[in-house]
Every structure is written in C-alpha cells, then in structure tokens.
C-alpha positions, 0 to 999 in steps of 0.5 A, spaced: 500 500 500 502 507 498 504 510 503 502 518 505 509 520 503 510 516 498 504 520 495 506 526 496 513 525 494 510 523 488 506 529 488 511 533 489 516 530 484 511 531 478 511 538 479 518 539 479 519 535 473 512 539 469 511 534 462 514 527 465 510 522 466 513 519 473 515 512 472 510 506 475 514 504 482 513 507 487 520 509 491 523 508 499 529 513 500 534 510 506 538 516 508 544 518 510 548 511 508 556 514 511 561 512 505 567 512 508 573 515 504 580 514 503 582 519 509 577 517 514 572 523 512 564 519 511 560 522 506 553 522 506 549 519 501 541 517 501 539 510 497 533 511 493 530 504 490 523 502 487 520 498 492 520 492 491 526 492 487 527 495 480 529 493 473 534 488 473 537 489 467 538 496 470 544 499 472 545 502 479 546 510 478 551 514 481 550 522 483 555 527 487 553 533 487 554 539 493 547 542 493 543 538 497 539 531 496 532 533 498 527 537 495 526 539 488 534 539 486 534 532 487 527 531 483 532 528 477 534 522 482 528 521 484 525 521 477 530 516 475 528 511 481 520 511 479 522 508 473 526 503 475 533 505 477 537 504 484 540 511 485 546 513 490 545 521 491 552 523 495 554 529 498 561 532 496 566 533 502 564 539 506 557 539 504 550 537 508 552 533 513 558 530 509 565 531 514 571 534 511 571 542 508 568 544 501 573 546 496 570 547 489 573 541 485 579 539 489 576 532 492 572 530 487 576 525 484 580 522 490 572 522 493 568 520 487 574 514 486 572 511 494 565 512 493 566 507 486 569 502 490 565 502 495 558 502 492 560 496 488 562 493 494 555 494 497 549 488 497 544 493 493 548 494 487 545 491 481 552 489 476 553 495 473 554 503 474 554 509 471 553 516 473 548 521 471 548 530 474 548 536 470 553 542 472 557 540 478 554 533 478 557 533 471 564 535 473 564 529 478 563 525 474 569 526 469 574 528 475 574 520 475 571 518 469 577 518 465 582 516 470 579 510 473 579 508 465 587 508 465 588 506 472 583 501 474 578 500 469 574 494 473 570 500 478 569 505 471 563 507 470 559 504 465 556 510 461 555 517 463 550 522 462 553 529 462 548 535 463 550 542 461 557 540 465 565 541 462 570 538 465 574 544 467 571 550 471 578 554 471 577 555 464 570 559 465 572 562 471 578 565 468 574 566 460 579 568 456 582 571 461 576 575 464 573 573 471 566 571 469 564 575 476 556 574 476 557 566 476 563 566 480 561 571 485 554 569 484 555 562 485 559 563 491 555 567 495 549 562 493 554 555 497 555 560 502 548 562 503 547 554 502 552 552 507 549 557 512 542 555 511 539 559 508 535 561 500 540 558 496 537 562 491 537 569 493 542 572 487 541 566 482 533 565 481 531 571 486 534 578 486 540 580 491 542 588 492 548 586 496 550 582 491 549 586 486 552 592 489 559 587 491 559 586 483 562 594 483 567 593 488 575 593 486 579 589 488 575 583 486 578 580 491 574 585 496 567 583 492 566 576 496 566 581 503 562 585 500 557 579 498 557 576 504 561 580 510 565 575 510 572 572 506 570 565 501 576 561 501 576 558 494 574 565 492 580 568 494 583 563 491 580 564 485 581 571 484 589 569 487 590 565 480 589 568 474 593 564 470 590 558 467 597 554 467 597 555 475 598 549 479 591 550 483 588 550 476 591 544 473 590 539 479 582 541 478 582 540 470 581 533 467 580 536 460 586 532 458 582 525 460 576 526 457 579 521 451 581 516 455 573 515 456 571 508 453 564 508 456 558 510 452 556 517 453 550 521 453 551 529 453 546 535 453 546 541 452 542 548 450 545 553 446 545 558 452 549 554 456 554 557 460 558 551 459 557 551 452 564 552 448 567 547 453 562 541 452 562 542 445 570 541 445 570 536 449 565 533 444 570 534 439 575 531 443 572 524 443 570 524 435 577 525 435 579 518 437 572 514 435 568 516 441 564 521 439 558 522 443 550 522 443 548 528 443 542 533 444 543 541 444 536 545 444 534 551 446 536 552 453 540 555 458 543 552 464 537 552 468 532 553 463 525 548 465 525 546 458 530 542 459 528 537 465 523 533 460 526 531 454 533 530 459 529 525 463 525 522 457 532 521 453 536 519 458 531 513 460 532 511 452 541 511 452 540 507 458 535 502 456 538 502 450 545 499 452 544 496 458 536 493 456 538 492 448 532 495 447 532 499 440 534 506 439 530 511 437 534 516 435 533 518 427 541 520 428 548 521 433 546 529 433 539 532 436 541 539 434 535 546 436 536 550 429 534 558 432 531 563 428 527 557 424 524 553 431 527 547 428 529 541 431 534 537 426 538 529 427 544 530 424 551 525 423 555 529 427 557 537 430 557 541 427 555 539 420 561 537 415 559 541 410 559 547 414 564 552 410 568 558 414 566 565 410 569 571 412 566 577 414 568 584 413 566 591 418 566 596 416 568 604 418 562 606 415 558 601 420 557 595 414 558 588 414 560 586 409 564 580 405 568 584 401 575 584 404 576 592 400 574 595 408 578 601 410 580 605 415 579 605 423 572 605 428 574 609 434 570 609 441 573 609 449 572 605 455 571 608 461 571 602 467 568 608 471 562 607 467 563 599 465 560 597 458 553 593 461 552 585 460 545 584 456 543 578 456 548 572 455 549 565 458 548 566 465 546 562 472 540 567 472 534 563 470 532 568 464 539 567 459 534 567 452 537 572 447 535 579 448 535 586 444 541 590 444 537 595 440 538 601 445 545 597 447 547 599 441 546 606 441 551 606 448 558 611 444 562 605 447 559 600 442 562 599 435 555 596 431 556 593 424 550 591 420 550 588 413 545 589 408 537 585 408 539 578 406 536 576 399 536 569 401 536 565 409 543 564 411 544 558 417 550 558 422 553 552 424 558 551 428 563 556 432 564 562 429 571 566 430 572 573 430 580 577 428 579 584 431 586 588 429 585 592 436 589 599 439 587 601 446 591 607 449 590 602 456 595 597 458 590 592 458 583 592 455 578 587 453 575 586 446 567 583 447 565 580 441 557 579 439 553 577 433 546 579 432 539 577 428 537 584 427 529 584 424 526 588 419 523 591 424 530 594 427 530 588 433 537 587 434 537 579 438 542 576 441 545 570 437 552 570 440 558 572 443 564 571 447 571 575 450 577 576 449 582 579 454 589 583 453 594 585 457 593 581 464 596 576 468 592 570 466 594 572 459 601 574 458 603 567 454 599 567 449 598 575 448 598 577 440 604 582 439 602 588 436 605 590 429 609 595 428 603 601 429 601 597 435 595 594 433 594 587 435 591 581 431 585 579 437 583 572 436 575 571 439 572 564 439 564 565 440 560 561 443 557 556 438 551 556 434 545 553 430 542 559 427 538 561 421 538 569 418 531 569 415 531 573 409 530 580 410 534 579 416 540 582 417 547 580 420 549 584 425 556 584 429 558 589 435 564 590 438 566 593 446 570 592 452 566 589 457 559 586 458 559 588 466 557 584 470 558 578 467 564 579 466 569 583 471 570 590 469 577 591 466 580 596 470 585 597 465 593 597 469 594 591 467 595 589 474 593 583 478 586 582 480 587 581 487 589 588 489 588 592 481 583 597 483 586 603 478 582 606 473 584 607 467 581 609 461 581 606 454 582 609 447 580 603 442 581 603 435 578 598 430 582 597 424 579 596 417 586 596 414 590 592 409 591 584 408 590 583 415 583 587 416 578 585 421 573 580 420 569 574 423 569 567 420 562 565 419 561 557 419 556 558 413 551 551 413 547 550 406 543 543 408 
C-alpha cells in the first residue's frame, strides 16, 4: 500500500519535473548511508530504490553533487528511481552533513574514486554503474571518469550522462582571461548562503542588492566581503590565480582525460549554456579518437525548465538502450535546436561537415560586409568608471534567452556593424571566430565580441558572443604582439551556434570592452586582480586596414 509520503513525494516530484510522466514504482529513500573515504572523512549519501526492487537489467546510478539531496534539486534522482533505477545521491566533502571542508573541485576525484569502490562493494548494487548530474554533478563525474579508465578500469563507470557540465571550471572562471564575476561571485555567495542555511537562491533565481552592489567593488578580491561580510576561501583563491597554467588550476582540470573515456556517453546541452564552448570541445575531443558522443543541444540555458523533460525522457532511452538492448530511437548521433527557424534537426555529427568558414568584413562606415576592400579605423573609449553593461548572455540567472541590444547599441562605447537585408536565409553552424586588429591607449583592455539577428523591424537579438582579454596576468603567454603601429591581431572564439538569418534579416556584429557584470570590469593597469583597483581609461581603435583587416569567420551551413 502507498504510503502518505510516498504520495506526496510523488506529488511533489511531478511538479518539479512539469511534462514527465513519473515512472510506475513507487520509491523508499534510506538516508544518510556514511561512505567512508580514503582519509577517514564519511560522506553522506541517501539510497533511493523502487520498492520492491527495480529493473534488473538496470544499472545502479551514481550522483555527487554539493547542493543538497532533498527537495526539488534532487527531483532528477528521484525521477530516475520511479522508473526503475537504484540511485546513490552523495554529498561532496564539506557539504550537508558530509565531514571534511568544501573546496570547489579539489576532492572530487580522490572522493568520487572511494565512493566507486565502495558502492560496488555494497549488497544493493545491481552489476553495473554509471553516473548521471548536470553542472557540478557533471564535473564529478569526469574528475574520475577518465582516470579510473587508465588506472583501474574494473570500478569505471559504465556510461555517463553529462548535463550542461565541462570538465574544467578554471577555464570559465578565468574566460579568456576575464573573471566571469556574476557566476563566480554569484555562485559563491549562493554555497555560502547554502552552507549557512539559508535561500540558496537569493542572487541566482531571486534578486540580491548586496550582491549586486559587491559586483562594483575593486579589488575583486574585496567583492566576496562585500557579498557576504565575510572572506570565501576558494574565492580568494580564485581571484589569487589568474593564470590558467597555475598549479591550483591544473590539479582541478581533467580536460586532458576526457579521451581516455571508453564508456558510452550521453551529453546535453542548450545553446545558452554557460558551459557551452567547453562541452562542445570536449565533444570534439572524443570524435577525435572514435568516441564521439550522443548528443542533444536545444534551446536552453543552464537552468532553463525546458530542459528537465526531454533530459529525463532521453536519458531513460541511452540507458535502456545499452544496458536493456532495447532499440534506439534516435533518427541520428546529433539532436541539434536550429534558432531563428524553431527547428529541431538529427544530424551525423557537430557541427555539420559541410559547414564552410566565410569571412566577414566591418566596416568604418558601420557595414558588414564580405568584401575584404574595408578601410580605415572605428574609434570609441572605455571608461571602467562607467563599465560597458552585460545584456543578456549565458548566465546562472534563470532568464539567459537572447535579448535586444537595440538601445545597447546606441551606448558611444559600442562599435555596431550591420550588413545589408539578406536576399536569401543564411544558417550558422558551428563556432564562429572573430580577428579584431585592436589599439587601446590602456595597458590592458578587453575586446567583447557579439553577433546579432537584427529584424526588419530594427530588433537587434542576441545570437552570440564571447571575450577576449589583453594585457593581464592570466594572459601574458599567449598575448598577440602588436605590429609595428601597435595594433594587435585579437583572436575571439564565440560561443557556438545553430542559427538561421531569415531573409530580410540582417547580420549584425558589435564590438566593446566589457559586458559588466558578467564579466569583471577591466580596470585597465594591467595589474593583478587581487589588489588592481586603478582606473584607467581606454582609447580603442578598430582597424579596417590592409591584408590583415578585421573580420569574423562565419561557419556558413547550406543543408
């Protein structure tokens, strides 16, 4: 007989996860199992098992994760047992109630190693293992995935469902060389609220004053005081460590395993991710030697509701398939979103092969244009004083679909190029790269790079856009060296996209020196970020001359 709490557990499931149809177990959940590790440290963990037992062709599935196993965060494991699935949910060091100190990344993979080994061992265990999680509960998964491969293959998971999640948080905390500092001063002072007990969600899903006025303040490394009236230790250690080549940095990156991974993989994402890039690399790092994933990138950013129904319905579908021999009911490898047609599309890979690179040309005149006979230089200044505002763009906050940069544009420290209607449709596919040839008057500067789908009716909307930053600690090895006028050729990796210019339409580029506070606000001295708190203002120069004129190069799909 169904329980009163089984019921509303349930109850309260199905809201979470809106549009999944809650599998046909009932569930029990046994908590607070303590698995020990290595160093005597016990983390919590709770079993989540169908009454009764569940499928026995299924394998037993592994989570770990720091923002707690109860309630609607944890709904994804709960979903997955309703169908059938024994779920161990554990919480990482230092996080409720698990032992030890949290240090974001740094556990995770001796802890993730112990807590294999001794789920196998345990008398609930089905005979196989995979692990499943989306952003942090991602990362876990490849801090062992890898290594465990190469050094002890019998406790290796046997398949991995990888959700809006990289292996390597350096790489987006320091993007490009610019501090993401909503994410990372707003994740921070949610684990700081978490571990206190408090709203979790104040400053990612609910508005937070203190943590908006912290974004202003100089030095960064003031800002998690400012935020919380206290230090964070991993914060300062992030603020301490710019450079991406730092032995704390590397020791937490596991980029370099992720083809040592033979298990099946299922990854999922959404073209307003922020993780996106990274995901799609590592994608491509598995292509590479012959393991190329299954793969869906929708519509969605990190955090977007749209995404839970179709990443359970799915991942119940990898895992049937190789571990239950049922059939596949993919159409093609790749499940790809097309923007600006609302199209879903199966594709053999990504990006598409028969995407072909185009340059375009902006122009001083304000064009765009694919003609590389461009001429003369766009001129605009920055003023840290007055930073150059975030619109939109990839966010923890739970609205990051594109927006209108039409009274943006009209800021004097952003550059605007548009080309002329489109006679036909035009489709991206693919990771465009922008090479600005840039002079700033300031020792270091930051070059923001946008691309836009500007309507008929003179809506400018987002399609992508990424960061590149100049003359800072993080970025001295691989700085371009200006040429004999002092421009330098800056290279700016966008964001990926799958996106259809309708005809009528125009293509649209902006360029500026910051997009605050998505990303720190340079200050301009070049100096280190721990204690850089000097303004200094920057006369920026984009050159339209010679062989080497500015231009992006568009991943142009004509399927």
């Amino acid at each position: 007989m169904t329980s009163l709490r089984q019921r509303l557990t349930r109850a309260l499931d199905a809201r979470t996860y809106k549009g999944v149809d809650l599998g046909p177990h009932e569930i029990e959940i046994q908590r607070d199992l303590r698995v020990p590790m290595d160093d005597g440290v016990e983390l919590l963990a709770d079993l989540i098992r169908p009454v009764g037992g569940g499928d026995p062709d299924m394998p037993t599935v592994l989570i770990r994760g720091p923002y707690g196993r109860r309630g609607p965060l944890a709904g994804s494991a709960r979903a997955l047992a309703y169908e059938g699935f024994t779920v161990l949910f554990q919480s990482c060091r230092g996080t409720w109630g698990s032992a030890g100190t949290f240090t974001p990344q740094i556990d995770d993979q001796r802890d993730g190693i112990a807590t294999h080994r001794w789920v196998r061992r345990q008398p609930w265990f089905t005979g196989t293992l995979v692990t499943y999680g989306q952003s942090y509960m991602g990362f876990t998964q490849w801090a062992v995935a890898g290594k465990l491969q190469r050094d002890d293959p019998a406790i290796a998971p046997d398949a991995l469902v990888l959700i809006t999640t990289m292996p390597d948080f350096g790489a987006i905390t320091w993007d490009n060389g610019a501090l993401a500092l909503r994410n990372a001063l707003g994740w921070s002072r949610m684990m700081h609220r978490m571990r206190r007990g408090g709203l979790a969600l104040i400053g990612i899903a609910f508005p937070d004053p203190k943590l908006d006025k912290a974004f202003g303040v100089l030095p960064l490394s003031k800002g998690d005081s400012a935020a919380t009236g206290e230090p964070i230790h991993w914060y300062q250690d992030w603020i301490e460590h710019e450079d991406l080549g730092d032995e704390y940095w590397t020791q937490q990156s596991h980029t370099a395993s992720v083809p040592d991974v033979t298990a099946p993989i299922y990854m999922i994402t959404g073209w307003y991710d922020i993780f996106l890039p990274w995901q799609l690399r590592n994608y491509a790092q598995l292509a590479a030697v012959g393991r190329a994933p299954r793969l869906t990138i929708g519509p969605w950013g990190h955090t977007s509701r749209g995404m839970a129904a179709p990443a359970h319905t799915e991942t119940i579908e990898f895992y049937r398939e190789h571990f239950a021999a049922d059939a596949s009911t993919r159409a093609a490898p790749v499940r790809a979103y097309l923007t600006g047609a609302d199209e879903w599309h199966d594709l053999p890979s990504w990006p598409p092969a028969d995407s072909v690179v185009q340059d375009w040309f902006p122009s001083a005149d304000g064009g765009l244009t694919t003609d590389a006979a461009t001429t003369g230089v766009t001129r605009y200044t920055y003023d840290p004083n007055d930073p150059t505002p975030a619109i939109g763009g990839p966010s923890l906050l739970p609205k990051t679909e594109p927006v209108d940069n039409a009274e943006h544009e009209k800021r004097s420290d952003v550059a605007v190029f548009r080309g002329e209607p489109l006679t036909d449709s035009l489709t991206l596919a693919g990771e465009p790269v922008a090479r600005i040839r840039f002079r700033s008057s300031a020792p270091s500067y930051d070059v923001f790079v946008r691309i836009t789908d500007v309507h008929p009716d003179g809506r400018s909307m987002t399609v992508c856009d990424a960061i590149r930053r100049i003359g800072s600690i993080g970025t001295t090895a691989t700085d371009p060296e200006p040429d004999a006028d002092g421009f330098r050729e800056v290279e700016v990796r966008l964001w990926p996209t799958f996106h259809r210019f309708a005809a009528g339409h125009r293509v649209g580029i902006q360029i500026s020196s910051g997009a605050h506070p998505r990303y720190a606000r340079n200050p301009g001295s070049g100096e280190p970020a721990s204690f850089a708190q000097d303004i200094v203002t920057g006369r920026q120069e984009i050159s339209h001359e010679g062989p080497r004129a500015s231009r992006i190069a568009l991943p142009v799909w004509s399927a």
